[in-house]
N, C-alpha and C positions, 0 to 999 in steps of 0.2 A: 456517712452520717457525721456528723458536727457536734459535738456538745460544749459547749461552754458558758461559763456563768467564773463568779469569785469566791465560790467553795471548793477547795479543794477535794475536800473529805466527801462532800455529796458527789460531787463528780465524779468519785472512785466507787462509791454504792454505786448508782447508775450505771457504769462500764459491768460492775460484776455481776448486776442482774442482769444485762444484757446479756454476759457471756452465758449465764445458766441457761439463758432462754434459744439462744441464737447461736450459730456457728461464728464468728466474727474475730476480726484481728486489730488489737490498738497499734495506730501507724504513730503514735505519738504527737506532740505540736503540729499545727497548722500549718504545714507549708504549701501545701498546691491541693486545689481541688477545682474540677469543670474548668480547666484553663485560667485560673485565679488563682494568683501569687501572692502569698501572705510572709510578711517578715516583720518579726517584733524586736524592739529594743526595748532599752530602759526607758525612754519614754512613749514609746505607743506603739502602733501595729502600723506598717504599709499593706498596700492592697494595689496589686498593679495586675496587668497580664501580657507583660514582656513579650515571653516565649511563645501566646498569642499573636501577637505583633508581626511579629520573628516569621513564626507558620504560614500568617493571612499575606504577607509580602512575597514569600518565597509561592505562593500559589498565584497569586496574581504576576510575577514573575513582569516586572517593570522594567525597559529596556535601557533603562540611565539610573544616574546617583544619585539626581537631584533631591532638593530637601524643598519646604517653601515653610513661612513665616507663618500663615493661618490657613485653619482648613478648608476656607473659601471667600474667595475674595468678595468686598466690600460692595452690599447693597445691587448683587446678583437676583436678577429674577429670572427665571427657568421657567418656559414654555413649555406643555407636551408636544408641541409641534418642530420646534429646537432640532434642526440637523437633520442628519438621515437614520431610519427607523436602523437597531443592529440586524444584521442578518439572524444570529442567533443569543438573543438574548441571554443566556439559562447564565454567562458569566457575571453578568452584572447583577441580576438577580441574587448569587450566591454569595458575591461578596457582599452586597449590602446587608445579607441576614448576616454576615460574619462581624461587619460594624453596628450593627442594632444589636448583637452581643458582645461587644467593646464598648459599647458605651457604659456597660454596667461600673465601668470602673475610667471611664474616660468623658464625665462630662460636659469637657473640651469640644468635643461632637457631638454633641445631642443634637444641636441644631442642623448642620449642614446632614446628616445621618437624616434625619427627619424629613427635610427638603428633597431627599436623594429617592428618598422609600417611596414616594409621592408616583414613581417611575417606571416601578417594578415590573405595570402591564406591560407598556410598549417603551422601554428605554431609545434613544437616540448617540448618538456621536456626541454630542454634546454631554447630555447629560452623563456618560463615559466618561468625558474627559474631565467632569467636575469629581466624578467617582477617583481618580485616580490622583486628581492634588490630593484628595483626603487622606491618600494611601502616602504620597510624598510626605504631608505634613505628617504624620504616624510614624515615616522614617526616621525623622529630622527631634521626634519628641518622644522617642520610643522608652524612654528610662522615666518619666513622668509618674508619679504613682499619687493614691488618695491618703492621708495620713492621718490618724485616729488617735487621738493623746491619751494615752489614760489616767492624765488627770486634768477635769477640766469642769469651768462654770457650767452647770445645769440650766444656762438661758435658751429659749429656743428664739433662733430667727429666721424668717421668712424674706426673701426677697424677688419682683417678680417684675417683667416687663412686657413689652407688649409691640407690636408693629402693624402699624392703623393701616387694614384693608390693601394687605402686599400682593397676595395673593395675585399672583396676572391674569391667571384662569377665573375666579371664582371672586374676587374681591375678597374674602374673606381675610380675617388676622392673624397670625401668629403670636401663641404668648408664650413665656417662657417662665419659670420657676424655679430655686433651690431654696432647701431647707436647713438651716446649721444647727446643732444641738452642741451648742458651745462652741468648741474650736473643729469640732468635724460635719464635715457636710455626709448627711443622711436619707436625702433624697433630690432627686431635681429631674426636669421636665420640659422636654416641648411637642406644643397640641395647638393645630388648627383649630380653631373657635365651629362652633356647629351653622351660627348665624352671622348674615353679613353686616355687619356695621351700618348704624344711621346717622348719620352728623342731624342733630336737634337746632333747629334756628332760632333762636330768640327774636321777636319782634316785636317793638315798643309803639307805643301809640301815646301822640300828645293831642291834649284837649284843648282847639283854641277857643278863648272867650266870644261869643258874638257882639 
């Protein structure tokens, strides 16, 4: 359990009724909880999952050093039909739930993460081998963390994009989303649209005089 808030003094009510009620032990500050790394200074909190990282690499167990620059290359579309089917899927499978739980703190991949999941029935060779730059780039960017100021303007902004009918299979779009609440990002997002895109035609008509 987690409690936090910027009262001290209620924070301390709340632990001792807890203790009245519950067996329980204060582990003190936040540092690790569910594979999330939390580290505060004077001016705000990071939030990483390194030692995540660390785990998810050594299980996938990668034959070289190499690092790569982004999680996946430039205006890639992935077919389900891409390669030859895996003999036994259940690896790739399992890493991808382990990066749709890294993304909680790495929205760096949301997107290729997203693309990847799309897979999970019948993965390929291909779609493998795009699994495993993500794991390269994760090498190469493993100290990367989300940074939460604690002090900061109460603006909220929204920004969001969009990719017209990518989809190889289905037509359909991809859009993508983050949320910032001042200097820290609070949410973000990507989702296949439900429907396929219409391009609208405008067409003009002139009247000529008889």
């Amino acid at each position: 359990m987690i409690i936090t808030g910027d009262d001290s003094e209620y924070i301390a009510f709340v632990k001792a009724r807890l203790r009245d009620q519950f067996l329980m032990t204060d582990l003190g500050p936040l540092r690790y909880f569910l594979g999330i790394e939390v580290s505060s200074t004077s001016d705000g909190f990071y939030i990483s999952q390194e030692k995540y990282i660390l785990d998810l690499l050594a299980r996938a167990a990668l034959g070289d050093e190499r690092t790569v620059e982004t999680p996946m290359e430039l205006n890639v579309k992935l077919h389900p039909t891409d390669g030859d089917p895996l003999p036994d899927p259940t690896r790739y499978r399992h890493l991808v739930r382990s990066l749709v739980y890294l993304a909680v703190t790495r929205p760096d991949i949301s997107y290729p993460v997203h693309i990847l999941s799309q897979f999970v029935s019948a993965p390929t060779t291909i779609h493998y081998s795009h699994l495993l730059r993500v794991l390269r780039y994760l090498r190469g960017t493993i100290t990367r963390r989300l940074f939460f100021p604690r002090f900061s303007f109460l603006q909220l902004q929204f920004y969001s994009d969009a990719t017209w009918a990518s989809d190889p299979s289905d037509r359909r779009s991809l859009s993508a989303c983050c949320v910032f609440l001042g200097g820290s990002l609070i949410a973000w997002k990507t989702k296949k649209r439900t429907a396929v895109p219409v391009r609208v035609l405008r067409l003009s008509c002139v009247l000529w005089p008889c």
